[in-house]
N, C-alpha and C positions, 0 to 999 in steps of 0.2 A: 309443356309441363314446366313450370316454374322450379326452380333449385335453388339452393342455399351455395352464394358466390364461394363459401369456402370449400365445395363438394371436393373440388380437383385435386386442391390441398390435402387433404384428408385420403384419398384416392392414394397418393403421390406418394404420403408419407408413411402409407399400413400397406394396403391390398397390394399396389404395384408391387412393391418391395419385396414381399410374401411369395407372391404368384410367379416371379421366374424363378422362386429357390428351388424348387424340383418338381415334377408331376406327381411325387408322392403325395402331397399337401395341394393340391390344385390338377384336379383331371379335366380336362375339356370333353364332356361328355359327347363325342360328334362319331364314335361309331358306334352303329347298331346294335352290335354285338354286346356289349357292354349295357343294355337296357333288360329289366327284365320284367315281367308282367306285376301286379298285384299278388295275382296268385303265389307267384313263386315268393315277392317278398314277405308275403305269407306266414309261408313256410320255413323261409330261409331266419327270420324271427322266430318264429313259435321252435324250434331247433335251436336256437339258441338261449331262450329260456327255458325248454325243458331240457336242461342238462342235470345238474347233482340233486333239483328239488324230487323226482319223485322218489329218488333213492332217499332222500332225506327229509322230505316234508313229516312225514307220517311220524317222525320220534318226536317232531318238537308237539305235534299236536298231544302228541302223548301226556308229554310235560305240563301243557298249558290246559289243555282240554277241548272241546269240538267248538264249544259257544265263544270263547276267546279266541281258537285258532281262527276259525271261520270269521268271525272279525276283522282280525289284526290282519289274516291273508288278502281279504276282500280289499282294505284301505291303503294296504301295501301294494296292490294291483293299480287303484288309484293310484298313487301315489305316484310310482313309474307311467303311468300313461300319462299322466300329467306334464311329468318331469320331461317326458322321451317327446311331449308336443310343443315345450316349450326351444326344445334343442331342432328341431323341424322348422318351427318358426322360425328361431334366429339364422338357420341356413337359407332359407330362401331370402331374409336381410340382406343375411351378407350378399348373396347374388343380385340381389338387389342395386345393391350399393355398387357391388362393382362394375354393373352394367350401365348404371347411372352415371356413374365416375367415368367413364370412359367413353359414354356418351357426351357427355359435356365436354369433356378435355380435346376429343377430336372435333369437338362444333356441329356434332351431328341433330337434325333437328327428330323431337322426340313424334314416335309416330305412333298412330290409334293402334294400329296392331300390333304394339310390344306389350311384352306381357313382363315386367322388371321383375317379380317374384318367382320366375322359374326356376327347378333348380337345373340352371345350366352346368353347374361344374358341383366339385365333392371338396368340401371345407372339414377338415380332419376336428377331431375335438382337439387336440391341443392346438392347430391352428387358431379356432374360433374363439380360444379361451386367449390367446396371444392378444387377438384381432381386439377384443371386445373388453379384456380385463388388463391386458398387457403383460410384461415380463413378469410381476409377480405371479399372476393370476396364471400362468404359462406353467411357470414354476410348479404351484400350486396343485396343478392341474396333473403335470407329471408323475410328482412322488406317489399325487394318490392312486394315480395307474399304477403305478409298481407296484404299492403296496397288493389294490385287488388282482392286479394280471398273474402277479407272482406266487398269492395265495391261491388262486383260482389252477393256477398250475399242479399247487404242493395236492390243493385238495384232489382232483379229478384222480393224479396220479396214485395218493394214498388209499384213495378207495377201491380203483383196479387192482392197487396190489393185495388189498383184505379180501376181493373179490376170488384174487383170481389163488389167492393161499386157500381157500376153503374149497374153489374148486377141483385144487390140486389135490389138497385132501381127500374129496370126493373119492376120485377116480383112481389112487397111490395110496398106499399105506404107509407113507413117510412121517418117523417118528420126531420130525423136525417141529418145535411151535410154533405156532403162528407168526410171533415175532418174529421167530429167526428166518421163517420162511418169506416174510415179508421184508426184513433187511437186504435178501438177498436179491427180492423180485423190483423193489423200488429203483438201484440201480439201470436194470433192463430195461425196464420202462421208458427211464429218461432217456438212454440209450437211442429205445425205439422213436419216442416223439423228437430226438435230435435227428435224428435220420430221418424222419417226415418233414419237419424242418425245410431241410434244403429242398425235397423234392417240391412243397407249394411253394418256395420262396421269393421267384418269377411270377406270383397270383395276385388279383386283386382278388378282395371280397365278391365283387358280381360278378366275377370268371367262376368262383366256387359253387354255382350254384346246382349243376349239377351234382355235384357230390352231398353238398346240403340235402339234395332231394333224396337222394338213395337212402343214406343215412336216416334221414328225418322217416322214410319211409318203414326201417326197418326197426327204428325207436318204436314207431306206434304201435309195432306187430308186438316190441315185445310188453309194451305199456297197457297193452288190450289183452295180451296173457298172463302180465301181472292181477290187472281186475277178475278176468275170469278166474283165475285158480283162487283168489280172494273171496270172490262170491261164492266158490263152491264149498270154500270152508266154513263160511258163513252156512250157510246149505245143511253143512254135516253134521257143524257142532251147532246149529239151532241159532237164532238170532239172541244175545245174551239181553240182560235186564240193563236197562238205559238207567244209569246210576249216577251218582257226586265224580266219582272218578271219570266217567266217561264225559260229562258235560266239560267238568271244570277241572281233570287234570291233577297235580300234584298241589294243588295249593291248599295251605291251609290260614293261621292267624297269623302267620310272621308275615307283614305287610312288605319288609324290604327283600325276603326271600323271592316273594311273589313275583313283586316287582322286576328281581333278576330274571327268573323266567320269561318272565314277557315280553323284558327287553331281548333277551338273548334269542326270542324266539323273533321277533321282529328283528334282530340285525341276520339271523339266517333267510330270512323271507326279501327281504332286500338283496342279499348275495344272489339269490334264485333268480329275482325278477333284473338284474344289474347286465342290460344290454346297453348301456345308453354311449359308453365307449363308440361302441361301430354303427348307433342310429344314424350319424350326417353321414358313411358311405353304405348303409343299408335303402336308403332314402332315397339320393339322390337320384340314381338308374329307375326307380319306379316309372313306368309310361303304359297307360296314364296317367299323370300325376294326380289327377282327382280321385283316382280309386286309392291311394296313398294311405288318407287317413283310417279309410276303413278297413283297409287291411291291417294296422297298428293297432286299431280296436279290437278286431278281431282276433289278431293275435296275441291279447294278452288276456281278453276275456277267456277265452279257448285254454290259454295255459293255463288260467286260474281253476277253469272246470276239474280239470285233469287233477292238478295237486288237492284241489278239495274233494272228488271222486277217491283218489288213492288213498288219502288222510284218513276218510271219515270212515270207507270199509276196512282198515286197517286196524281202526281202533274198533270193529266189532267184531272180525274176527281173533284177532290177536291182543288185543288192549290188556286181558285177564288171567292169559294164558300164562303159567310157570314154568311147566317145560322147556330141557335144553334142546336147541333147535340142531344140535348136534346126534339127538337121539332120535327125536320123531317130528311129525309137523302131521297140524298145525301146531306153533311152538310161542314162544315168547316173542314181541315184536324187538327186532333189532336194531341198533344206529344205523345201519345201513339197512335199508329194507328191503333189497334183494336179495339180501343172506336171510332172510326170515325162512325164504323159500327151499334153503338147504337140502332140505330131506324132500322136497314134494318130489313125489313120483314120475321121472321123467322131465318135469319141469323147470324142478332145481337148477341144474347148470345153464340150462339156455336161461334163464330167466338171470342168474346172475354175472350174465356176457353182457346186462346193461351199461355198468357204469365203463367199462371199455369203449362205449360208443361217447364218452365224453371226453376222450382221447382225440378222437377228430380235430377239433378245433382247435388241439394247443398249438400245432405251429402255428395258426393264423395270432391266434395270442401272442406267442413270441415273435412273430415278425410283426405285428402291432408295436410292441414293444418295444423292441428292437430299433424301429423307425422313430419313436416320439423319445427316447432316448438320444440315439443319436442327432435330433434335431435341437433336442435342449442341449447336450454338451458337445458336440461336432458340427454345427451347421456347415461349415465351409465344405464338407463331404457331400453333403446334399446338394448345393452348389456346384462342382466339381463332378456332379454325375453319379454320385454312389457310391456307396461302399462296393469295393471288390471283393472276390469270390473266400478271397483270405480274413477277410474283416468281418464279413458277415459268420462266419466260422467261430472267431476267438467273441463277439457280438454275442452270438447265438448260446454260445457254450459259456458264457457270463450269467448270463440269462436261468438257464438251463441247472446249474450247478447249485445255486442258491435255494431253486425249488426243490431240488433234492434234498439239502441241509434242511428245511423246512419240513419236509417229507418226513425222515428221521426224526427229527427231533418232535414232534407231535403225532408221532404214531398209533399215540395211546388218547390225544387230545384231538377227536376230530370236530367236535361239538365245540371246542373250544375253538380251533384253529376258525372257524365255519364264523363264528358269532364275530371272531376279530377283525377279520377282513371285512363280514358287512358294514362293521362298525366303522372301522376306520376309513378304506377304503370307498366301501359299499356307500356309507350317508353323505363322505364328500363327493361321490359321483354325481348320485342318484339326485341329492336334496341340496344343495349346497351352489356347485358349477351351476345346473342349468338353469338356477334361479338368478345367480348375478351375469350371466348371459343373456338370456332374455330381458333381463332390465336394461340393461345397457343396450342391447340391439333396440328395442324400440324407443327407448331415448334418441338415437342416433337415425331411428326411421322419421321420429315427431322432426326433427331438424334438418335432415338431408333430401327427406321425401314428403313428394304429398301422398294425402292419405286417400289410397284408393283403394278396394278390393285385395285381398291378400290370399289365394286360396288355402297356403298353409296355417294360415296365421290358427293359434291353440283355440279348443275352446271355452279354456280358462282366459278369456283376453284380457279384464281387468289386472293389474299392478301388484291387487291384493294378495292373488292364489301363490303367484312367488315370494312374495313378504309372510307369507303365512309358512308354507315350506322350508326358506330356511330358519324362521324362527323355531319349527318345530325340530329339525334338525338339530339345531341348536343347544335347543334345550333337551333333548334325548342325550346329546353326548354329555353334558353338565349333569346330568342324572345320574346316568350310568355313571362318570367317575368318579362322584361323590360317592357310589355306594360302594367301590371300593375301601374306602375310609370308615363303612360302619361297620 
């Protein structure tokens, strides 16, 4: 195999340097255990986007209507799978490259049975955003983690606590409201996910998979009891007359009104579908790696069935409905759409123990966090073996405290909070990173390597589908903050 004489250079002066900073940012995939099937990565995906969207898909459709929702969720589905294949491809580069690199460097002669796109190790995204874009791009890359990991924290938490204040009510006669009840319950929460915290804090992502599966299992039980007591209402109160409001939503002639809606419903739709953070170590452990792609397909068409399942009978049982959901059910649809369920018979409470199951995943959030923090402004700790037991504490409890000030302060704004994060956060993750990733890794593929077979490689392979990405991005965020201004 012919190479480009500067490979070793290039080698020398990124990957090397990278690769003994700590096994946080570079795993040698060499034990077993640490592999996990298709199936499971699956699951362990489709669990991680369906986290806040079914509790929340069903209010934006409200807003926008079924023919736009159904749209804008469809191409938002695109969008990420796109996005999450182009992040797939530049990891198998990078392994690429550095197998390459270190084939040459040691003078090893290249032989028929290597396979250079495997993914042999787990290239973190801020690593790959270093590798590929550099200290800016690194930079870059961080804040917008903060921003989604931190709202993605404030959101899951504020909604267990409206959850689990209505279920108190339920079942107590406390003359306490909502709010205060919820002031008091947001606390605990963090409390509790600081306490989870340290127990996964020893975990990789593909150590968690069992737990993803229990979880993931008992999401569906209760995701399959949400549809059915939905169908049955449907059932009870007749199937309503398919109208203006139900197609197309709150819109009327104010074109810039409109428009905020369907932006704001598309920056929630991207928060829902915003995995792409943990895709290079969701990825990697797949074996066989051929069944890979289609398990990412699958799992994102699968989640999109679901939120447009929950959405569309949401809006025909409860689209119409004026009733307080406090008095009877079926009742008015709610911003949370677990509480819609308040009053059903029996179902009520278990049905709104949902959004607690999105509690799971915030330690791994915060120790995400926590590591690509500490990697932009403490490297030498990484180096040095770690943060100790003390640092990952005052680390954690940084972390942690902020999401709570967020909590409070937007306890009345969840649609808000929900729209900001996808925006800011959410479109540099999603449309932004993996577009000047992927450009650059096959830049650096066309020069270092020859061009042969790539199993990962996207099936957007053209130049153009990332140039179109973030110019849409682009221009989505110049839109929205001009209409600030009118």
């Amino acid at each position: 195999m012919s190479t480009s004489p500067d490979l070793s250079t290039y080698i020398d002066d990124n990957y090397r340097r990278l690769t003994d900073r700590s096994f946080t940012f570079s795993i040698p995939s060499q034990n077993i255990n640490d592999f996990i099937t298709p199936a499971v990565g699956f699951w362990m995906l489709t669990n991680m986007i369906l986290g806040e969207g079914p509790s929340l898909a069903p209010m934006y459709f409200h807003n926008i209507g079924a023919i736009p929702g159904t749209i804008l969720l469809f191409l938002t589905m695109i969008f990420a799978y796109m996005t999450s294949s182009f992040l797939v491809e530049s990891l198998s580069i990078c392994n690429a490259l550095e197998y390459e690199g270190n084939r040459v460097t040691r003078g090893l002669p290249a032989k028929s049975e290597d396979i250079p796109y495997s993914l042999r190790k787990a290239f973190q995204f801020t690593r790959m955003s270093e590798l590929m874009l550099g200290r800016i791009g690194k930079f870059f890359t961080v804040v917008s983690l903060t921003v989604l990991m931190l709202g993605a924290i404030a959101i899951r938490c504020l909604a267990a606590a409206k959850s689990l204040s209505v279920t108190l009510d339920y079942i107590t006669s406390s003359e306490l409201s909502d709010e205060n009840r919820q002031n008091i319950l947001l606390p605990f929460l963090l409390i509790a996910c600081f306490y989870l915290v340290f127990v996964y804090s020893r975990r990789r992502i593909q150590t968690t998979a069992s737990l993803h599966t229990r979880f993931g299992l008992l999401r569906l039980i209760l995701l399959i009891l949400m549809l059915w007591v939905t169908l049955s209402s449907i059932k009870q109160i007749g199937v309503p007359i398919i109208d203006y409001h139900f197609l197309w939503g709150k819109w009327n002639n104010n074109f810039i009104q409109e428009s905020i809606f369907l932006f704001d419903a598309f920056s929630a739709f991207v928060f829902f579908f915003m995995v792409h953070h943990s895709i290079p170590m969701l990825s990697w452990p797949v074996r066989p790696e051929k069944g890979l792609k289609k398990a990412q397909i699958a799992a994102f068409f699968y989640s999109f069935l679901w939120l447009l399942a929950l959405s569309m009978t949401a809006q025909l049982a409860f689209g119409d409905e004026t009733a307080s959901c406090k008095l009877t059910f079926p009742c008015q649809l709610q911003t949370l759409y677990n509480l819609t369920f308040w009053k059903a018979r029996f179902f009520g409470p278990i049905i709104n123990f949902y959004p607690f199951l999105n509690l799971i995943p915030v330690p791994l959030i915060t120790i995400a966090l926590r590591d690509n923090l500490v990697n932009q402004f403490q490297p030498r700790k990484l180096e040095e073996g770690g943060l100790n037991p003390r640092e990952k504490i005052w680390w954690s409890l940084g972390i942690l405290i902020p999401a709570l000030i967020v909590s409070l302060m937007n306890q009345h704004n969840l649609e808000t909070l929900i729209s900001g994060v996808g925006r800011i956060g959410g479109i540099c993750i999603m449309f932004f990173i993996p577009s000047l990733i992927v450009l650059e890794a096959r830049k650096l593929r066309s020069v270092h390597l020859e061009k042969q077979e790539n199993l990962h490689a996207s099936p957007f392979s053209s130049n153009f589908f990332p140039l179109i990405v973030f110019l849409l991005g682009l221009g989505w965020l110049i839109f929205r903050g001009i209409s600030y201004f009118i």
